[in-house]
N, C-alpha and C positions, 0 to 999 in steps of 0.2 A: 511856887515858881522861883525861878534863880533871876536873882539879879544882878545887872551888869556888874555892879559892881562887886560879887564876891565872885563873878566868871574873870573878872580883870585881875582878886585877887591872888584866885588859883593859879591865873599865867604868872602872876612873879613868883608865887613861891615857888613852881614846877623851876622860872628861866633861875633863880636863885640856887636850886640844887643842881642843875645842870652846870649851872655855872663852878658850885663847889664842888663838884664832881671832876669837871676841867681843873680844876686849879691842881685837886687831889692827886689826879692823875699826873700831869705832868712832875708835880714833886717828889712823891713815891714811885718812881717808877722802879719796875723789877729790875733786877741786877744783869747786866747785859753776860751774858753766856761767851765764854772764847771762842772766837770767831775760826771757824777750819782754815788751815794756808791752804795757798790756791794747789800746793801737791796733793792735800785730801780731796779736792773739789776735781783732781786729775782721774781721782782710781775707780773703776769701774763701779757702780751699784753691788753694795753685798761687802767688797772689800774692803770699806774703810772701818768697817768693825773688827774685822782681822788682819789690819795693817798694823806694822811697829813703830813704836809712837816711845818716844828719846825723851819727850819733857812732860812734866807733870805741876801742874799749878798747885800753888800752896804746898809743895817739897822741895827746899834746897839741895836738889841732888847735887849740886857741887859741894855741897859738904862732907857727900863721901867719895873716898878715896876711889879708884877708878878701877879697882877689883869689886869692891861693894856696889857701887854704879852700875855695872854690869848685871852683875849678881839680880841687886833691885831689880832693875828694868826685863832681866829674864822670866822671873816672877811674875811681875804686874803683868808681862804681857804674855802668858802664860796661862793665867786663871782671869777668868770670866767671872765679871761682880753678876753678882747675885738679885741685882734692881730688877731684874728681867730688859732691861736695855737691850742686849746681845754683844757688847762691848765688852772687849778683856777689864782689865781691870783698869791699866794705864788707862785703854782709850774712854772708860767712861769717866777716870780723873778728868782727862783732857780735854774730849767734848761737851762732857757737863756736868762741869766743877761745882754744881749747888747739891748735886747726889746726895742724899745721906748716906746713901748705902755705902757707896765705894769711899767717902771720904773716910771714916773711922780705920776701913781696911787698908786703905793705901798707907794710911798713919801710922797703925801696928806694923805692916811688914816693913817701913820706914823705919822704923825705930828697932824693929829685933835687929835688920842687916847693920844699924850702926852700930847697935849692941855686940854686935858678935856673936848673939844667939843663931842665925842660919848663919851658915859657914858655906854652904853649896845650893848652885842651882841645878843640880843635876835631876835630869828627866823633865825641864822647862826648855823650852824652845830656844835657840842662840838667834842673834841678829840675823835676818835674812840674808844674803850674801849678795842678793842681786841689787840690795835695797840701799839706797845713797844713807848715810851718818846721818843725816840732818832731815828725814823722810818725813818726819811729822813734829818737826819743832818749832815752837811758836819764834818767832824776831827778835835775836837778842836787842832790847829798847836798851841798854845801857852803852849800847856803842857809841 
């Protein structure tokens, strides 16, 4: 037979791990995902995988010069990372930057276009025409 008192002891140790469980949770929490601007939350179902998307978290694209920028960004949105997401490449930097897949990739074509190793985006897509400059740019915070 169980007695009260080892029935009493099991609720503290269960409200004990519950408890460490809360505390764990709130401290480790996973890494918040970049939130879409409200222009992605604008474009119909389907297209915000094949929208053009200007900025890329964890690459200084202002450190290249505005032929190489280009260049990049024709690329990346161009080719479809390979996570199975359905995202070019840019938009799975963009909407979720914890990728492994596309981070490494985004990095090497980052670094050949500064390199000087690609010289051309020819047969990648150019900037939609219809498409505002700023279509899928996160807020510049440093304003």
């Amino acid at each position: 037979m169980r007695s009260p008192l080892r029935v009493l002891a099991l609720l503290g140790v269960v409200a004990a791990v519950v408890a460490a469980a809360l505390v764990l949770r709130s401290t480790f929490q996973m890494p918040v995902r970049e939130h879409e601007s409200a222009d992605a939350d604008a474009l119909p179902p389907g297209m915000k995988k094949k929208a053009w998307v200007d900025d890329i978290p964890d690459l200084d694209l202002a450190a290249l010069t505005g032929p190489e920028r280009e260049r990049f960004l024709r690329i990346a949105n161009g080719r479809r990372c390979t996570c199975g997401c359905g995202f070019t490449l840019a938009g799975c930097r963009r909407f979720d930057s914890e990728c492994e897949t596309s981070g490494p990739r985004a990095r090497a074509l980052y670094d050949s276009v500064r390199a000087g190793q690609i010289t051309s985006a020819q047969g990648f897509p150019e900037r939609p025409k219809g498409a505002p400059r700023a279509a899928l740019r996160r807020p510049n915070t440093g304003d």
